[in-house]
KOLTORDREN-272576 format. One record per residue: residue number from 1; residue in one letter; chain; z, x, y of N, C-alpha, C in turn. Coordinates in steps of 0.001 Angstrom, whole numbers, plus 500000, padded with zeros to 6 digits. Each point is the difference from the previous one (the first is absolute). Last residue first. Example, Ala and Ser with C-alpha at 12.3 -4.5 7.8 and 13.67 -1.06 7.14 Angstrom:
! residues 2
  pos  code  unit    n.zz    n.xx    n.yy   ca.zz   ca.xx   ca.yy    c.zz    c.xx    c.yy
    2     S     A  507080  512850  497750  500060  500820  501190  500730  499230  501090
    1     A     A  499930  500290  494280  500000  499110  501190  500000  500900  501200
END
This chain:
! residues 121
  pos  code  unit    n.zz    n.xx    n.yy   ca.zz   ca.xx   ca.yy    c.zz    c.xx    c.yy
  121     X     A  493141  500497  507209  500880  499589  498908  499374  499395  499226
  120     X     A  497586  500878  504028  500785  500990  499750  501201  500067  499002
  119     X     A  496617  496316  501589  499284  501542  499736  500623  501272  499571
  118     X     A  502040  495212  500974  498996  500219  498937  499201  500834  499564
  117     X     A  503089  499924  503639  500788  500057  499309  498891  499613  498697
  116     X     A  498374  499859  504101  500160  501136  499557  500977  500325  498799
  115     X     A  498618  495690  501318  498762  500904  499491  500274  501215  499722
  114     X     A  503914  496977  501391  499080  500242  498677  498876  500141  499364
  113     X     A  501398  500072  504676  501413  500688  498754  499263  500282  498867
  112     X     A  497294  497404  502927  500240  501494  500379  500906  500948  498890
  111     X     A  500204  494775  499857  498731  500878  499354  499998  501577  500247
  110     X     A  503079  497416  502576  500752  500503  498509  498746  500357  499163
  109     X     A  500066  500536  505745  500359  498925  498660  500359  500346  498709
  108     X     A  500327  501993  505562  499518  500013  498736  500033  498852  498963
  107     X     A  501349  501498  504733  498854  499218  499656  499886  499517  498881
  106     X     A  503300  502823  501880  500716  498528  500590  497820  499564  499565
  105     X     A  502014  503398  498110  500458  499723  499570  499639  498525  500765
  104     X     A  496591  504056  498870  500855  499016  501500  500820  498565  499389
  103     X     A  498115  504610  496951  500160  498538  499927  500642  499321  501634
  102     X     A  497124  504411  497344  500514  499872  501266  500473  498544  499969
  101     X     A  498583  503733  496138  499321  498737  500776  501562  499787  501127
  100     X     A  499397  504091  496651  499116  499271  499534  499521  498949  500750
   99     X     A  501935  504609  502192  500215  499302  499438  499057  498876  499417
   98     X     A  499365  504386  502017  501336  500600  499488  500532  498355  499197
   97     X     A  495946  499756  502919  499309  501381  498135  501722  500174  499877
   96     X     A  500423  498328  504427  499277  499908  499253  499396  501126  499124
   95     X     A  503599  498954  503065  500177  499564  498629  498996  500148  499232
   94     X     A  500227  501495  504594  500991  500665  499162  500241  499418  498910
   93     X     A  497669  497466  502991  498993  501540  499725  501519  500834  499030
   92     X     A  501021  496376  501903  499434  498959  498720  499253  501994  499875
   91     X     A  502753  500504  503399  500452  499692  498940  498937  499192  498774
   90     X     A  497938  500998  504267  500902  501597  499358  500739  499412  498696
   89     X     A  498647  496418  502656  498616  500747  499330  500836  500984  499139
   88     X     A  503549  496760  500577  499123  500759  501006  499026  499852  499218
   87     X     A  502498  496157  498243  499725  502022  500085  499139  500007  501028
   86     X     A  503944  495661  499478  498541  500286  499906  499719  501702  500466
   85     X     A  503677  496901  496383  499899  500985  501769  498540  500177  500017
   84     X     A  501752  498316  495738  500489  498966  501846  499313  500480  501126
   83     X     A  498712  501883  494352  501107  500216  501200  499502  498575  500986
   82     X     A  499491  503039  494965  500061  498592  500740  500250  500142  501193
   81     X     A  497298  503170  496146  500655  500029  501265  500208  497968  500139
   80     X     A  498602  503070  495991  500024  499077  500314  500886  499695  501545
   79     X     A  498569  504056  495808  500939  499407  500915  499486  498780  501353
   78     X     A  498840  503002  494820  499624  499109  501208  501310  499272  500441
   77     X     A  500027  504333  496958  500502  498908  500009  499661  498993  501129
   76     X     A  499871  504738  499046  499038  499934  499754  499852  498241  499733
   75     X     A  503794  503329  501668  498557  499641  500471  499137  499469  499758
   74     X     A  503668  500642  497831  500447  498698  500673  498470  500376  500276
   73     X     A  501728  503458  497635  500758  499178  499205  498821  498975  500500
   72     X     A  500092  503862  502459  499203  499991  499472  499802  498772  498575
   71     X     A  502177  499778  505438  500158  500717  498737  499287  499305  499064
   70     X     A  498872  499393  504569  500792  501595  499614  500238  500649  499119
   69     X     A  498922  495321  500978  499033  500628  500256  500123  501880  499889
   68     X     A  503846  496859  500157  499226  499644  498846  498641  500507  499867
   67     X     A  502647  500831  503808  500463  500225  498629  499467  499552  498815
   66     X     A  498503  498805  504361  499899  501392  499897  500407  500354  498677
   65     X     A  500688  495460  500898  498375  500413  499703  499520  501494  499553
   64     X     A  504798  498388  502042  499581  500222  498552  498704  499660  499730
   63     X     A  500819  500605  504198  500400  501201  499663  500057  499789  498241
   62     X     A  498596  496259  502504  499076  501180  500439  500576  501567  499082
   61     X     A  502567  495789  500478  499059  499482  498823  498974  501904  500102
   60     X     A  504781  500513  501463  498897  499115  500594  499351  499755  498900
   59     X     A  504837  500134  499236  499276  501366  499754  498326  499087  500402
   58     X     A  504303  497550  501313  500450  501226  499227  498863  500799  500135
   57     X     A  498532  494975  500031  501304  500788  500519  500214  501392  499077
   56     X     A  494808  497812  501305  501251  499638  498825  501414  501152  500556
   55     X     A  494343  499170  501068  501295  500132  500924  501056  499230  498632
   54     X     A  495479  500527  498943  500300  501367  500702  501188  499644  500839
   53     X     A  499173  498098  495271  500116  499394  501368  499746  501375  500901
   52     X     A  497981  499588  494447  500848  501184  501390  499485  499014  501119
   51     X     A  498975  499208  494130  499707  499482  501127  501484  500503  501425
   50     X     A  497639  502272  495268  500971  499970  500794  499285  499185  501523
   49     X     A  498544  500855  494079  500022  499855  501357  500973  499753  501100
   48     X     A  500238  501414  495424  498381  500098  500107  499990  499569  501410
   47     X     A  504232  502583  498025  499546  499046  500442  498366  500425  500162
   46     X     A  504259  501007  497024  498378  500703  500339  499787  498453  500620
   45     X     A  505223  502310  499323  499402  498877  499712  498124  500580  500328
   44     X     A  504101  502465  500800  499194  500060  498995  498887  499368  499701
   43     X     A  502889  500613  503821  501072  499041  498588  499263  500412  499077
   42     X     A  498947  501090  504933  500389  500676  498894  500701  499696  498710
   41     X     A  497856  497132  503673  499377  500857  499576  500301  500843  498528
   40     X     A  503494  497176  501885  498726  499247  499422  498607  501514  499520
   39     X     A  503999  500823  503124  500279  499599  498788  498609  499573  498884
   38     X     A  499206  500571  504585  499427  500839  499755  501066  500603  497930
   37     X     A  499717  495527  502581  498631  500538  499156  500435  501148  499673
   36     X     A  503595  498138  501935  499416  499577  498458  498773  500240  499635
   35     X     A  501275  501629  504232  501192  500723  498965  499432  499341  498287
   34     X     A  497618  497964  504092  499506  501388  499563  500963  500656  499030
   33     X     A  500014  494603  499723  500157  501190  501119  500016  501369  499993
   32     X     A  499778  495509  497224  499347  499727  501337  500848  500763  501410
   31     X     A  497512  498895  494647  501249  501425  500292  499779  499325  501438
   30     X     A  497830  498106  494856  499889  499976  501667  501223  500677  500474
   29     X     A  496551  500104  495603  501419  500277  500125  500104  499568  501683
   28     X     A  496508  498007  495932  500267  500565  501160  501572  500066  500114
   27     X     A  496001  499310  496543  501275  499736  499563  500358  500989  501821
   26     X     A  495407  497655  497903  500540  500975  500051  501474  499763  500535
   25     X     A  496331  497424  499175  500458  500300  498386  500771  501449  500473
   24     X     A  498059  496548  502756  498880  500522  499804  500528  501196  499112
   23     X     A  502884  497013  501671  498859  498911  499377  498755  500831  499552
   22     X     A  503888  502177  502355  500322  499306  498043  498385  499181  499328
   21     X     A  500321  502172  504892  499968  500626  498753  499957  499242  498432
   20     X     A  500729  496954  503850  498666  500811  499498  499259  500639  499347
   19     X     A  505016  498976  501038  499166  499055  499402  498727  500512  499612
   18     X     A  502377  502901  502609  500463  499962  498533  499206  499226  499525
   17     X     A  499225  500034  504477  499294  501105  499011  500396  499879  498405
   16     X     A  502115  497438  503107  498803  499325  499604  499114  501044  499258
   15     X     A  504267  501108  501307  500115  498757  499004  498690  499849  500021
   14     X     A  500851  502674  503032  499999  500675  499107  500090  498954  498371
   13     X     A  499600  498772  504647  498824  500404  499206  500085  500823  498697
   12     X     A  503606  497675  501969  498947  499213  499978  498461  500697  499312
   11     X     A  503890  502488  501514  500487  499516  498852  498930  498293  499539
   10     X     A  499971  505012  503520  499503  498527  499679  499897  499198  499161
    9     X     A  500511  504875  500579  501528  499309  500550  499916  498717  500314
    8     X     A  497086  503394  496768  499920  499398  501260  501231  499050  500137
    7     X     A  496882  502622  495901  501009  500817  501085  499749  498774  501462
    6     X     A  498471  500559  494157  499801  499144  501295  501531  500461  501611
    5     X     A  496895  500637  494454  501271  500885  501405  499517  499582  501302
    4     X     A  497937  498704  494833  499700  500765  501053  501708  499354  500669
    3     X     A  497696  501065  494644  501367  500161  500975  499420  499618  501480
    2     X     A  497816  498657  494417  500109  501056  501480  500902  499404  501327
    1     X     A  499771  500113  493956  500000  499160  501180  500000  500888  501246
END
């Protein structure tokens, strides 16, 4: 069964990712703050995908992108940006080729979820 890692201090979405996941046969962990991802990361566990708030308490969404992109375990693991906030140029330019898709938390729908959640689990 495949893992995805869901990081966000949004106990709504992190429920709806779960749902999603499940329906599309994968088994999601949700953490909703950098201390529990960066717990989460290292548990062992193999995640196939990681859905990342870039603003979550404790440790930014930005700085654990770095970490997981750093180490050689995680990199290779599509990461899934959520966020509220709207990006600069500079910032959507600092994600790109480093992550799998970009979700605007305040647009998005649940097909989105689960196209990518059908390509990648």
């Amino acid at each position: 069964m495949k893992n995805v890692l869901v990081i966000d201090d949004d106990l709504l979405i992190g429920r709806l990712i779960d749902k999603l996941s499940r329906q599309n046969g994968a088994v999601s962990t949700i953490v909703r703050n950098g201390k529990e991802a960066t717990s989460a990361l290292e548990s062992g566990t193999t995640f196939h995908a990681i859905f990342l708030d870039l603003i979550v308490p404790d440790i930014n969404g930005w700085d654990i992108l770095t970490v997981i992109k750093n180490d050689p375990v995680t990199r290779e693991i599509p990461v899934i940006i959520l966020t509220g906030a709207s990006l600069s140029k500079e910032e959507a330019g600092r994600l790109q080729n480093r992550v799998y898709a970009i979700i605007d938390k305040r647009t998005f729908d649940n097909d989105q979820i689960n196209d990518i959640l059908k390509r990648i689990v």
